[in-house]
C-alpha positions in Angstrom: 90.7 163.8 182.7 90.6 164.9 186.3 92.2 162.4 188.8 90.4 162.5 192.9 94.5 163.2 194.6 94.8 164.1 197.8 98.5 165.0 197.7 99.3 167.9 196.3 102.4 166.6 195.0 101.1 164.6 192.7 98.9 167.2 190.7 101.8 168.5 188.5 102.6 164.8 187.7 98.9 164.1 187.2 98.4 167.4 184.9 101.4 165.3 182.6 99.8 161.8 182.5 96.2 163.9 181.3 98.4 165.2 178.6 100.7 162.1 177.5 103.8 163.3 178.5 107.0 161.5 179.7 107.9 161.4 183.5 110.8 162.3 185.1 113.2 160.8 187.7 112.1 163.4 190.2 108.7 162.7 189.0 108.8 158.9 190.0 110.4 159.7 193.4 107.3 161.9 194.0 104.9 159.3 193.4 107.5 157.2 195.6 106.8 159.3 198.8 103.8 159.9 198.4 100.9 157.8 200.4 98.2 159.2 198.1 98.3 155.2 196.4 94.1 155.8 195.1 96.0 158.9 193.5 98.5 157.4 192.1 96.4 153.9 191.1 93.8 156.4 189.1 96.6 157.7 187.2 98.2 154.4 186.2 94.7 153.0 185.6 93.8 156.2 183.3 97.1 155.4 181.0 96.8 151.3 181.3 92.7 152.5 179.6 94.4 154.6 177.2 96.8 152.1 176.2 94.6 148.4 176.2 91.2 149.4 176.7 89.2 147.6 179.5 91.3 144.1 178.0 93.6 142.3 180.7 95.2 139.4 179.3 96.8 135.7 180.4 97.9 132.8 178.6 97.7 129.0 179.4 101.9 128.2 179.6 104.0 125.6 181.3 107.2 126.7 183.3 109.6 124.3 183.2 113.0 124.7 185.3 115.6 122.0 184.3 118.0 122.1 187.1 118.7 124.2 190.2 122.2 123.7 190.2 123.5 126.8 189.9 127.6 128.1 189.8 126.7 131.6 191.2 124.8 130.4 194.4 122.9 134.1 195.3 122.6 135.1 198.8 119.3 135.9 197.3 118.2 133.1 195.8 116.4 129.7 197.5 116.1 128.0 194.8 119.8 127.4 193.4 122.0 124.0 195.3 125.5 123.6 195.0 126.3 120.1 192.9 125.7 116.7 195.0 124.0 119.4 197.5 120.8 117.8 199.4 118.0 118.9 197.3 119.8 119.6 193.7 117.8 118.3 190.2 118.6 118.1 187.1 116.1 117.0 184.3 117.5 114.9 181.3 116.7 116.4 177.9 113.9 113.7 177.7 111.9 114.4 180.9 112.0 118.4 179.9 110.5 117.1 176.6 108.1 115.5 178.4 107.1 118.0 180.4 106.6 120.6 177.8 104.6 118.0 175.9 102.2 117.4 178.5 101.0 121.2 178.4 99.5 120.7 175.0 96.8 119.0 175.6 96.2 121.4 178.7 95.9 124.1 175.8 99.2 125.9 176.7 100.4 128.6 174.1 104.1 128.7 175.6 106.7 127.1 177.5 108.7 129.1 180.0 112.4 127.7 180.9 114.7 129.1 183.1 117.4 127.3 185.7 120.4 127.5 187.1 124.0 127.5 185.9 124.7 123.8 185.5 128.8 123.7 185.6 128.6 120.4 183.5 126.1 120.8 181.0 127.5 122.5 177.4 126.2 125.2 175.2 125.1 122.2 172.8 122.9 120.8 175.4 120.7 124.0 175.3 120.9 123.9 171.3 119.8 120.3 171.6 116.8 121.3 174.3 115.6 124.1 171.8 115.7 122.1 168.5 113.9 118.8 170.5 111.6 121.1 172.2 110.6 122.7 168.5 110.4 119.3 166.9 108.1 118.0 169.4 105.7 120.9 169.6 103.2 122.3 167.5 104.1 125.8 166.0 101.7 127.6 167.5 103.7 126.9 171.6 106.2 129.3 171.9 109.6 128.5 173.1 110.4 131.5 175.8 113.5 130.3 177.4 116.8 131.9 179.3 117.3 134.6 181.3 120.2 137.1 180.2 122.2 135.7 182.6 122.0 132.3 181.4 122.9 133.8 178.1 125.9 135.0 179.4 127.0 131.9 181.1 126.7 130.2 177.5 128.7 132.6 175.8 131.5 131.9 178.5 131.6 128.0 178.5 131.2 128.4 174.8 133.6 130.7 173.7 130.9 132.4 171.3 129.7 136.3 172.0 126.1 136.5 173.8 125.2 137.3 170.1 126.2 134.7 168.7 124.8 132.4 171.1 121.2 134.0 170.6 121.9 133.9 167.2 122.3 130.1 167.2 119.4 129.2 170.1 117.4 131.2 167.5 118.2 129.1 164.5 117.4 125.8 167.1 114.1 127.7 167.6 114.0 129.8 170.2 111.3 132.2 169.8 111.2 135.1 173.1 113.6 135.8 176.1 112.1 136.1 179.7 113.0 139.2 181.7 114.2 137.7 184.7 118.0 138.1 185.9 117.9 141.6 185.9 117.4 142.4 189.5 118.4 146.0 190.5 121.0 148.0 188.4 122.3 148.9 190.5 126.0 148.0 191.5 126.0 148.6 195.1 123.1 146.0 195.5 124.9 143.5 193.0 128.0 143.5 194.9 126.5 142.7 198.0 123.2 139.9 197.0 124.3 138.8 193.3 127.6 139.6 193.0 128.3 137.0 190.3 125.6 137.8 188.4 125.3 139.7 185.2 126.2 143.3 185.4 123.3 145.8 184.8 125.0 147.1 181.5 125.3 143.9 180.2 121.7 142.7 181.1 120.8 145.6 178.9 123.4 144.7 175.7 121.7 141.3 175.8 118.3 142.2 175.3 118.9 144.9 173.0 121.1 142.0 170.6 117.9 140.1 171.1 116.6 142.6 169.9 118.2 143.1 166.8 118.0 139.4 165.9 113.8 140.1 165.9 114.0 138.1 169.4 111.4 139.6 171.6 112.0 139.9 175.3 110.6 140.6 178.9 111.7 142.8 181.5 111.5 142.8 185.2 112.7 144.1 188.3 113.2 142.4 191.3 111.8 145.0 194.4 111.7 144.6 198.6 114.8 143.5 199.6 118.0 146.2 200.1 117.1 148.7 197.3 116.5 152.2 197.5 113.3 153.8 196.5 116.0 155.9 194.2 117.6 152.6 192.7 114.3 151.4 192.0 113.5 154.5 189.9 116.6 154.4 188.1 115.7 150.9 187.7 112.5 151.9 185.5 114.5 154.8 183.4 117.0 152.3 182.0 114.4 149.9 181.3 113.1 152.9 179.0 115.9 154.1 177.6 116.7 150.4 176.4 113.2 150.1 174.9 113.2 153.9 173.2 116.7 152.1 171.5 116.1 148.8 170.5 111.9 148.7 171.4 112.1 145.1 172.1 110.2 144.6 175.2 106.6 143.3 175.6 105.9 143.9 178.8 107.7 144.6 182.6 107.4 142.4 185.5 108.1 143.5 188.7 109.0 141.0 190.9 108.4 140.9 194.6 111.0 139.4 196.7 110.4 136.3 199.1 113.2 136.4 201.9 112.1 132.8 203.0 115.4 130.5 202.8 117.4 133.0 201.8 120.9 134.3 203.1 118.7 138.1 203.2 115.5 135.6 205.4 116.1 138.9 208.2 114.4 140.9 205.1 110.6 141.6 205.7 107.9 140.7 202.7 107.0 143.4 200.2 103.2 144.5 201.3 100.4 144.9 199.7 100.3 148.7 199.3 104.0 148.7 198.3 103.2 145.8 195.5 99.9 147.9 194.2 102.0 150.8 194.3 105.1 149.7 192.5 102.9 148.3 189.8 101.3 151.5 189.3 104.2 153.2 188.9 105.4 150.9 187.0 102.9 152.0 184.1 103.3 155.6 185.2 107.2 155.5 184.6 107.2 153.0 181.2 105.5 154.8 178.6 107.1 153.0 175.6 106.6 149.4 177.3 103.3 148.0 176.0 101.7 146.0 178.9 102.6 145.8 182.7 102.0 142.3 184.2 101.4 140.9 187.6 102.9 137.7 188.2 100.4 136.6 190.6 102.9 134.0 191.6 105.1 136.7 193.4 102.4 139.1 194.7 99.3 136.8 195.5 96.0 136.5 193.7 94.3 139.2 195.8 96.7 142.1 194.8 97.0 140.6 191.2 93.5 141.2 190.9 93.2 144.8 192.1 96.4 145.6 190.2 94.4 145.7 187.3 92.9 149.0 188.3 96.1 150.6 189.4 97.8 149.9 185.6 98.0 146.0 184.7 96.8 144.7 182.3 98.0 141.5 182.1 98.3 138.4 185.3 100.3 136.1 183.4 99.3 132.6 183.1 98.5 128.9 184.0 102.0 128.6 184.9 101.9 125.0 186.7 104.9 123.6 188.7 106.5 126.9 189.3 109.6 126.0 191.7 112.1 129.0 191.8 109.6 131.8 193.7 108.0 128.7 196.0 111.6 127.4 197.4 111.6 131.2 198.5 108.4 131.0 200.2 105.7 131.9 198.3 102.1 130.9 199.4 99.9 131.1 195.8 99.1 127.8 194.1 101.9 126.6 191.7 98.9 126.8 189.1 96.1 128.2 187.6 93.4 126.8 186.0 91.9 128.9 182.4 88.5 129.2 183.9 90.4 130.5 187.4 92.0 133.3 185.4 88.7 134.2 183.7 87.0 134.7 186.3 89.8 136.8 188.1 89.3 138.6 185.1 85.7 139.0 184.4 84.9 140.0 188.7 86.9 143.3 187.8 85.0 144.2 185.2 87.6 144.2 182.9 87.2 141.8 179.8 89.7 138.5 179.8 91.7 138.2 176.5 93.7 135.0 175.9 97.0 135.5 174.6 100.3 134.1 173.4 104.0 135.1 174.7 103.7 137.7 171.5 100.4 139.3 172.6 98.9 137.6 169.4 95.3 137.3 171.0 94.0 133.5 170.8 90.0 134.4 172.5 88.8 137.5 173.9 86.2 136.3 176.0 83.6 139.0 176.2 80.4 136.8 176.9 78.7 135.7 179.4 
């Protein structure tokens, strides 16, 4: 297929993506430093076609964040409070019922929970939110809770191994993992924004054990703050060397950083060309990672819509009550309505397909 580039840079790389093949690291840095982004977005729009068709999917969900109390405190983070910290929550077992109850009705297909690292709270408490959550909903909701890191912290005030942990949450009735926690892997940026948080090799052991357990997963990136164009690269290539091992993933997120209330509030906002291109690359880089997503959350409903001609295919969900990216200063509603994210949808052209955490389609809307 012949792509309109202006750089010539990029016409090797685009004389690969015509023919299928894998991209390099010194191919990603190329379409890095290049300013050719129509290029680059035809590209990623070419393989996102050859891949889903003209379908670009979203789910009604409910996120649901139980506490912000959080042990590792992240310079990068505004959500997290310290304990008895102006501002800290924590919801009891009951309310989070509640909560994920109310999104039935609303027609929601999943409920998303991540939090902080409550110092107090046990592993059996998670067990206990799983197995109440799973008794209370109807099978069809899927429970797609904890971030690898929170996995990690349960496997230290338990004593179990992170697999035996997901093993358990599993039996409770956990269904998927979200991709967040994973950052940068990169271990210069780790020591100085997240330094308690999981390491990049562990991130990776967890998912891949989730893996094996039949558990799928996300995967994101979080992009605009002190990486390197480089880091961000190597970033995407170990995100595909997990998936060509243990194929687990259903789709990568990249997440654009809010500086707002941060210890890194100095830090500029991503922009838009930055977001579109990241996104595209995104699709250019992860060949074996089925869908690329848009949280429109993080990047704004403008440049979630475009993204879906420069390689999406997917701008997530209802959400409602989203807290974590808003305490950092987002500006996008904290929800969605169905018929909003239809016709997002539809004004691209592309056709809307309703879908579960699983990609099991619920309702392609292709009429009128």
């Amino acid at each position: 297929m012949p792509f309109y580039i202006t750089d010539p840079a990029l016409k090797p790389i685009s004389t690969k993506v015509a023919a299928g093949e894998r991209l390099s690291r010194e191919d990603g840095l190329t379409l890095y430093a290049s300013d050719d982004l129509i290029g680059i977005g035809q590209m990623a729009d070419h393989v996102r076609r050859r891949t889903n068709g003209d379908l670009v999917y979203f789910m009604v969900n409910r996120h649901i964040n139980p506490t912000n109390i959080c042990e590792n405190r992240c310079k990068f983070c505004a959500f997290s409070r310290s304990k008895g910290q102006d501002g800290a929550y924590e919801m009891t077992l009951d309310e989070i019922v509640k909560a994920a109850e109310e999104a039935v009705p609303e027609g929601a297909y999943e409920v998303h929970i991540v939090g902080g690292l409550h110092p107090d709270w046990p592993f059996e408490f998670y067990i206990d939110m799983v197995s109440r959550l799973r008794a209370a909903l109807p099978p069809h909701v899927i429970i797609q809770a904890f971030t690898a890191v929170e996995i990690e912290f349960y496997a230290q005030i338990s004593g179990l191994t992170t697999l035996e942990v997901l093993r358990q949450l599993k039996d409770a009735g956990l269904d998927a993992l979200p991709g967040g926690g994973a950052e940068i892997f990169s271990e210069r940026t780790r020591a100085a924004a997240w330094d308690k948080k999981t390491a990049a090799d562990d991130w990776l052991r967890i998912h891949g054990e989730a893996h094996s357990l039949g558990i799928k997963t996300n995967c994101t990136m979080l992009y605009g703050h002190i990486e390197t164009l480089e880091e961000r690269i190597d970033h995407l290539i170990r995100l595909r060397e997990q998936q060509d091992k243990s194929g687990g993933f259903l789709a990568f997120i990249p997440l654009a950083f809010h500086p707002l209330n941060t210890e890194l509030s100095d830090l500029p906002g991503t922009t838009g060309f930055d977001d579109l291109k990241t996104l595209a690359i995104a699709r250019l880089m992860l060949d074996n990672i089925p869908h690329i997503k848009a949280f429109w959350i993080m990047v704004g409903l403008k440049v979630a819509q475009l993204s879906t001609v420069f390689g999406v295919d997917d701008i997530d969900g209802t959400v409602v009550e989203e807290r974590i990216t808003h305490m950092a200063g987002a500006a996008t509603p904290e929800a969605l309505t169905k018929s909003d994210l239809i016709g997002m949808i539809r004004e691209t052209g592309h056709v809307p397909v309703e879908r579960d955490t699983l990609y099991n389609v619920v309702r392609v809307y292709d009429g009128a």
